[in-house]
C-alpha positions in Angstrom: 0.0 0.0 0.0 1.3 3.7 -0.9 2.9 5.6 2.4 0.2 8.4 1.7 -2.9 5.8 2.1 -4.3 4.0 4.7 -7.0 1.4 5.1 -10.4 2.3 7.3 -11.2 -0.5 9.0 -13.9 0.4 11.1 -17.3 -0.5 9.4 -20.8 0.1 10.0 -23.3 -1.9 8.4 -22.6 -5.6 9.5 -22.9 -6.9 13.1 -20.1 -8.4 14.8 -19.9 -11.9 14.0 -20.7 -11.4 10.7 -18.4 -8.3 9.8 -15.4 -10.8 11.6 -16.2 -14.0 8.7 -16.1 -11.3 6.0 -13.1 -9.8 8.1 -10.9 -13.0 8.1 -11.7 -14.2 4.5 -11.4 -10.8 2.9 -9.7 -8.3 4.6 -6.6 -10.5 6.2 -3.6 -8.0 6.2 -6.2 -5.1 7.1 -8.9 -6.7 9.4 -12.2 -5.1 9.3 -13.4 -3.4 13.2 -16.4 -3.4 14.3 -17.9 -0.1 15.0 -19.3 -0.1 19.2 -22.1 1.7 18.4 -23.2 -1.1 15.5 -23.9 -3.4 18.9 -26.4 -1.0 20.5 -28.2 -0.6 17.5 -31.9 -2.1 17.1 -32.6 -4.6 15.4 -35.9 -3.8 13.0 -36.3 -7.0 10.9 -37.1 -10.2 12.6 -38.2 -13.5 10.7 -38.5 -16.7 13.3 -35.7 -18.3 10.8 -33.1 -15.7 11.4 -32.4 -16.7 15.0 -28.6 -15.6 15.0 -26.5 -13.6 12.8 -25.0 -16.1 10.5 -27.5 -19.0 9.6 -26.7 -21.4 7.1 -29.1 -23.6 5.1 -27.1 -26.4 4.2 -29.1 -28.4 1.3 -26.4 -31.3 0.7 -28.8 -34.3 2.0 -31.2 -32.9 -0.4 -29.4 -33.4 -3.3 -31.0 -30.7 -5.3 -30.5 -30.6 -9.3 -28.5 -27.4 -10.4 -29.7 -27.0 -14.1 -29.2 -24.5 -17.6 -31.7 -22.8 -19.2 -31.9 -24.5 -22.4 -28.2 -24.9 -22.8 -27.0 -21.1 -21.6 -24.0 -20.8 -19.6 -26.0 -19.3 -16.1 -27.8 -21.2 -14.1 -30.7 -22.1 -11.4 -32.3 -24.3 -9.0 -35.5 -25.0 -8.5 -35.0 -27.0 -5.0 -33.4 -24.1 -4.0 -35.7 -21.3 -4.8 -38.7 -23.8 -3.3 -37.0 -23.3 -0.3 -37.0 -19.8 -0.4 -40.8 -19.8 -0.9 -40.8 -21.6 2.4 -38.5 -19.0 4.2 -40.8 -16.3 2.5 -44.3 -18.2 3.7 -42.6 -18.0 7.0 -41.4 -14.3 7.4 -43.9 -12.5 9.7 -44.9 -8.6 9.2 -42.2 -7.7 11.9 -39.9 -8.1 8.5 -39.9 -4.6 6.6 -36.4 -5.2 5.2 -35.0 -8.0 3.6 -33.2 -9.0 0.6 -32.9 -12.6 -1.5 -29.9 -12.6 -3.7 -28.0 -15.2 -6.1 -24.9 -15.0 -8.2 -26.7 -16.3 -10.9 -29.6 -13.9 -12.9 -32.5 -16.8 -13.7 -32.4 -17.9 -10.0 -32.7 -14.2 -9.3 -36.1 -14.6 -11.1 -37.5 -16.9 -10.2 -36.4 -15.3 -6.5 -38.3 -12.1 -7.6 -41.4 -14.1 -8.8 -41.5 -14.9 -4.6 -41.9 -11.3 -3.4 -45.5 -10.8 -2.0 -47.1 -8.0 -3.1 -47.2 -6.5 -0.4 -43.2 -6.2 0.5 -42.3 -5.3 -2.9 -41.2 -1.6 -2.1 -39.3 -2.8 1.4 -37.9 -6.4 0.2 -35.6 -6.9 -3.2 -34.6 -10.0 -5.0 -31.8 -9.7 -6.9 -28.3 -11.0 -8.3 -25.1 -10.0 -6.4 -23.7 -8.0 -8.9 -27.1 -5.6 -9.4 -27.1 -5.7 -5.5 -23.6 -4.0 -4.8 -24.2 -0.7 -3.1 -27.4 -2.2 -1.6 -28.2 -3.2 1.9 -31.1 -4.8 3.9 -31.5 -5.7 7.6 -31.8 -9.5 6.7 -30.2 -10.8 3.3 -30.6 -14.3 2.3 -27.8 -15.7 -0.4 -28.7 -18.2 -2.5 -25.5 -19.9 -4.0 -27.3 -22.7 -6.6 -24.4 -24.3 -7.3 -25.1 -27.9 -6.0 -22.8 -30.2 -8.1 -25.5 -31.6 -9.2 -27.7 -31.8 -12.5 -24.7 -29.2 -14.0 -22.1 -31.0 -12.1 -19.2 -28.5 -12.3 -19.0 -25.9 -10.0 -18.5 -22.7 -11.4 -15.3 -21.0 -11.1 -16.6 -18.4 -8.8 -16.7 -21.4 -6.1 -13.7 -23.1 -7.6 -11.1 -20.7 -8.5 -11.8 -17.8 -5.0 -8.5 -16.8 -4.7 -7.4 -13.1 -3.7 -8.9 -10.7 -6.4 -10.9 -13.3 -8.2 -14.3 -12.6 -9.3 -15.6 -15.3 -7.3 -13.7 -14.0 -4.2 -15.1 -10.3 -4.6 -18.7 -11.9 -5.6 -19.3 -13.3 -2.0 -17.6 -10.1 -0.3 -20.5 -8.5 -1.9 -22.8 -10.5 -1.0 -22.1 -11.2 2.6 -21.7 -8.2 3.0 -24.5 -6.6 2.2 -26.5 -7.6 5.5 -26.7 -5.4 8.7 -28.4 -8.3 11.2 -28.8 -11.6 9.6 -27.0 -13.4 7.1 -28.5 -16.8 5.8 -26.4 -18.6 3.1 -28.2 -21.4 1.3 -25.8 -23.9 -0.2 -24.5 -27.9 -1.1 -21.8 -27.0 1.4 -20.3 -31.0 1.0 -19.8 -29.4 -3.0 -19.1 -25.8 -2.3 -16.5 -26.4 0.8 -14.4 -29.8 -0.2 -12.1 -31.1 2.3 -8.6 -31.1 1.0 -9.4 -28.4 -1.6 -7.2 -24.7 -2.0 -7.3 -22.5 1.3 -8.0 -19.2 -0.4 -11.0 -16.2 0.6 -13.9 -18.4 -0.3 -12.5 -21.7 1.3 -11.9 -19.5 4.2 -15.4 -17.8 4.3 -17.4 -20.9 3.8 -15.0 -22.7 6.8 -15.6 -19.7 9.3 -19.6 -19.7 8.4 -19.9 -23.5 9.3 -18.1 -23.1 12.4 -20.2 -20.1 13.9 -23.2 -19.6 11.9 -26.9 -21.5 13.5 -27.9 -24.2 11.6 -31.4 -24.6 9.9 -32.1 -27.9 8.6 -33.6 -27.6 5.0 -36.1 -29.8 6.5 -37.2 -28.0 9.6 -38.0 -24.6 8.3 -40.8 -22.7 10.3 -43.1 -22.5 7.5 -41.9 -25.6 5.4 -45.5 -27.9 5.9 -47.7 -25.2 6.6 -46.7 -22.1 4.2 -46.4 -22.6 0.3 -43.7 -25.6 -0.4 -44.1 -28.9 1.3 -42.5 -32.0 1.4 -43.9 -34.6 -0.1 -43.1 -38.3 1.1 -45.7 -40.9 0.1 -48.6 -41.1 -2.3 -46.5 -38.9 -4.9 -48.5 -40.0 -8.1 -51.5 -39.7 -6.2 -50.7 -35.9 -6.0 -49.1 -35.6 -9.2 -52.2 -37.0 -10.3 -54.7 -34.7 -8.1 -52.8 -31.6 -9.5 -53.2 -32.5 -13.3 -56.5 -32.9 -13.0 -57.0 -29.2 -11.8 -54.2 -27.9 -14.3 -54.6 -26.0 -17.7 -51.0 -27.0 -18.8 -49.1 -29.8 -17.7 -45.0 -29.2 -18.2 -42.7 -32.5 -17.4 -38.8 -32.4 -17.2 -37.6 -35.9 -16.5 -33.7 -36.7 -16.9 -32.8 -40.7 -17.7 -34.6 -42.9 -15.6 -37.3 -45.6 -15.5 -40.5 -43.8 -16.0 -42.9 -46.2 -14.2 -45.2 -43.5 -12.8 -46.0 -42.1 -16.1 -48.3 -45.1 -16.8 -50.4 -44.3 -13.9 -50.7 -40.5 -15.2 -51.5 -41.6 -18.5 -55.6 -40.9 -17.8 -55.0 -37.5 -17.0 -52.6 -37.0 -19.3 -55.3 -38.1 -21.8 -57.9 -36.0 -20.4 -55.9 -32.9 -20.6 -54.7 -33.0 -23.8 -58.5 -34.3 -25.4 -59.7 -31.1 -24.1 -58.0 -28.9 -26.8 -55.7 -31.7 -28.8 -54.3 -28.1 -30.6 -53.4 -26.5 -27.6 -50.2 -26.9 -25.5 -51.7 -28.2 -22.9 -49.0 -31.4 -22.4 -45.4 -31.2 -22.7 -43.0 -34.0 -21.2 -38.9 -34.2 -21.9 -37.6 -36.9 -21.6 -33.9 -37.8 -21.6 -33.2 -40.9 -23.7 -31.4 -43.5 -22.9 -27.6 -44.3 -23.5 -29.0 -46.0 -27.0 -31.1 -43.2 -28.0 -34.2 -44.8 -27.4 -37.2 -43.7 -25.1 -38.3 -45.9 -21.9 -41.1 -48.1 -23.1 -43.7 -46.3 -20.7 -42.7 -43.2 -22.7 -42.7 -45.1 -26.0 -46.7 -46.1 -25.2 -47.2 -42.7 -23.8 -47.0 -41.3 -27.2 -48.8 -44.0 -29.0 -51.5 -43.0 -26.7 -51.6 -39.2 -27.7 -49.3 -37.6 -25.2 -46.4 -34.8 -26.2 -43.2 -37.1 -25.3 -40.4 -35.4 -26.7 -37.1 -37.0 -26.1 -34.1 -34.0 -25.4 -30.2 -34.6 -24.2 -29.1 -33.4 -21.4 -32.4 -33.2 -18.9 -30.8 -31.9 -16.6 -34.3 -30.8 -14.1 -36.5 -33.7 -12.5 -39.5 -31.3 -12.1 -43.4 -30.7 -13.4 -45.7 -27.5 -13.5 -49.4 -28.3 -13.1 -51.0 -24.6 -13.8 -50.1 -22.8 -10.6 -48.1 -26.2 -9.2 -44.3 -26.8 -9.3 -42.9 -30.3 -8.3 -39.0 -30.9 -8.2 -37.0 -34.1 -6.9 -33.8 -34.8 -6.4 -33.6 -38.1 -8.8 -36.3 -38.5 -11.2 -40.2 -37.4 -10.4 -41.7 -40.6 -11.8 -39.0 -42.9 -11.4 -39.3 -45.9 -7.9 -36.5 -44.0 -6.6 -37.4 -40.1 -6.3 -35.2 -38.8 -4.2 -36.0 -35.3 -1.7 -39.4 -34.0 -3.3 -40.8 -31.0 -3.0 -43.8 -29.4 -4.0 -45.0 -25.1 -4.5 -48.0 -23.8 -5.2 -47.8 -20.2 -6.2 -49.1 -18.5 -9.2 -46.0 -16.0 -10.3 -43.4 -18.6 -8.9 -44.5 -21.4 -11.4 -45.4 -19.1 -14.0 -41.5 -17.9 -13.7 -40.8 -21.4 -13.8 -42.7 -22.3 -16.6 -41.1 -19.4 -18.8 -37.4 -20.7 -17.5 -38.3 -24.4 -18.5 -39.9 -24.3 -21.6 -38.1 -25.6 -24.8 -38.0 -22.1 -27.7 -38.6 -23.6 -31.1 -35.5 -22.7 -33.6 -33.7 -25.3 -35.7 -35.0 -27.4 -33.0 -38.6 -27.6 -32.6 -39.7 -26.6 -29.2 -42.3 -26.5 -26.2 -46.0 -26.9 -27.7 -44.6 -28.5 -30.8 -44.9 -32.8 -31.6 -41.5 -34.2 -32.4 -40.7 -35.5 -35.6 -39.4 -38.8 -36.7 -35.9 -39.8 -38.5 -36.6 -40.1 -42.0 -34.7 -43.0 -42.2 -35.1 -45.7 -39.0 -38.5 -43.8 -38.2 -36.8 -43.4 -34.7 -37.8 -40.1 -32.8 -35.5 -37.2 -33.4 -33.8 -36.4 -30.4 -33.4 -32.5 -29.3 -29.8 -31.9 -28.1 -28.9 -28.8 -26.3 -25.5 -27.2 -25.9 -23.6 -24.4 -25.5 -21.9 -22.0 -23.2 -21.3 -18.4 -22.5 -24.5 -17.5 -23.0 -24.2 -18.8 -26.9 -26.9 -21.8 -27.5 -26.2 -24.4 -29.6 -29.8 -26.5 -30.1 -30.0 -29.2 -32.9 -32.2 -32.2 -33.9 -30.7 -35.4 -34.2 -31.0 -39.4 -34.5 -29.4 -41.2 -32.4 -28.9 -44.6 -34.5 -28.1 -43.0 -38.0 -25.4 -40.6 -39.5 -26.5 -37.0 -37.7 -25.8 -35.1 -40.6 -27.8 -36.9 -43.0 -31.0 -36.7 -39.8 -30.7 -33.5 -39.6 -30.9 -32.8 -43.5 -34.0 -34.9 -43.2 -35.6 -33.8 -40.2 -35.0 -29.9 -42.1 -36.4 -31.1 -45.4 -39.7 -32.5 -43.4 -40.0 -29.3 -41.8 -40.1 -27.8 -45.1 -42.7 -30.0 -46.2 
């Protein structure tokens, strides 16, 4: 540092145990004071989750999916943000000032899509970098990265040394809070034993050892308020909720597909009530062969939208105003964590995230087409990164070229 300059190092905003993690992973050669008067201050947002100043939300047992919006570099979960809606459902009015932010700008909206109406002058939603110069009395951090679904981390949790993007990211967003800090995250991913000691290994260390933990599974509002668990009877549910629904949306990554026999009524019913509509949509991911699960195969013989698409990388389902997610896949034996939402906004963000656009690919709404040659269905692949989308429409069993020259020449037709 220049003779002529010198650090401040009193701050503010943050209370004490929460100024001293951003302190010690951020601000090492110049640590970061606490101001005295910051102690006497009153605390003016309370929410029965934010019992401490550092909570942490730690969703490894949950194994939520981390997924791309079709093929684009950023990303969101949908576990995640259902557990937001629960923290929401279960913030009482003594809460004029809080914030939910991600690193990640479609989890920020489908965050937004949770603010009630009536906090949407005091409460924000938001991603990190859009939130720097902000502040609220309560600030909940989603990170989204689960290493799952997209199974690398990003390199703002990977590569957090000293003056890294990732390092500077989390300064922001921790320390944005003046009470309550809760930090939502697959901590078993995000902080690996053995891995790199720099700022964010060091931030994520200090917030396990001191911050309150909140079980995923224990939240105030989690069976009462708008996302539940659900445990037993899931087709039963899944079935209750398409019978209600004006569209039904399926994402389903490679699995058997049992349940989707026992849906096939409803599945019926919806589409016969406008068979031009786009009432039914289900994705499935193929397997290694190319082909379709037979449930999926007699699915479509019996009317249903089944599109087959690589990579699925959600296991989740909009019903109308409905979003289900699991952690494995919704209508395999073995589902995993499932959760379900009802909220208008939230699943119509959802729905808008999810849905397939039509291109040199056809999408969402559309019925796939068959390979010209094996009569096989042509299988939508998705691609890309760095926000650059690469979307085609391929067979799996003959030369992809030659497919996609006849899939384009159908279209034309």
């Amino acid at each position: 540092m220049p003779a002529r300059l010198a650090a401040l190092t009193e701050q503010y905003r943050m209370r004490e145990h929460i100024g001293h993690i951003v302190s010690t992973a951020f601000y090492p050669e110049s640590p970061l004071v606490t101001a005295p008067s910051v102690a006497g201050r009153a605390i003016r947002s309370r929410a029965p989750w934010a019992s401490a100043q550092l909570v942490v939300v730690d969703t490894s047992g949950m194994k939520a999916r981390t997924a791309r919006r079709q093929g684009v570099f950023s990303r969101y979960n949908l576990m995640h943000a259902q557990l937001a809606a629960a923290l929401v459902a279960g913030t009482s009015e003594q809460t004029p000032d809080l914030a939910l932010i991600s690193p990640f700008a479609p989890q920020a909206r489908l965050l937004e899509s949770l603010l009630p109406e009536a906090h949407r002058d005091e409460w924000a939603a938001s991603t990190v970098h859009r939130f720097q110069g902000g502040e609220r009395d309560i600030v909940v951090y989603d990170t989204v990265d689960s290493g799952r679904g997209v199974s690398r981390l990003h390199r703002w949790f990977t590569e957090g040394n000293t003056g890294s993007e990732g390092a500077r990211l989390l300064n922001v967003a921790a320390s944005r809070t003046r009470d309550h800090l809760v930090v939502m995250g697959a901590l078993d991913h995000l902080h690996p034993h053995g891995s790199a000691r720099d700022p964010v290994w060091t931030f994520f260390a200090h917030l396990l050892d001191r911050a309150t933990s909140l079980p995923w599974d224990h939240l105030p509002a989690f069976s009462r308020g708008v996302t539940e668990r659900v445990t037993s009877g899931i087709v039963d549910r899944l079935r209750d909720d398409i019978r209600g629904a004006a569209t039904v949306d399926m994402w389903l990554p490679r699995a058997p597909v049992r349940g989707l026999i026992e849906l096939l009524p409803e599945l019926r019913s919806s589409r016969d009530n406008d068979p031009e509509s786009e009432a039914v949509n289900i994705w499935i991911e193929p397997e290694a062969d190319g082909h379709l699960p037979t449930e999926a195969l007699y699915a479509r013989r019996e009317g249903v939208n089944v599109r087959p698409c690589l990579p699925v990388l959600e296991s989740c389902a909009v019903f109308g105003d409905v979003v289900w997610s699991a952690g494995e896949s919704l209508l395999s034996p073995s589902t995993g964590v499932v959760l379900r939402a009802e909220h208008h906004a939230f699943a119509d963000a959802v729905r808008r995230m999810q849905r397939r656009r039509s291109g040199l690919a056809p999408g969402s709404g559309r019925p796939g087409d068959d390979c010209g040659r094996c009569r096989r269905m042509l299988v939508r692949y998705e691609q890309g990164r760095a926000g650059q989308p690469d979307v085609r429409y391929e067979c799996p069993a003959c030369d992809r070229t030659a497919a996609g020259s006849n899939a384009n020449r159908r279209r034309r037709s």
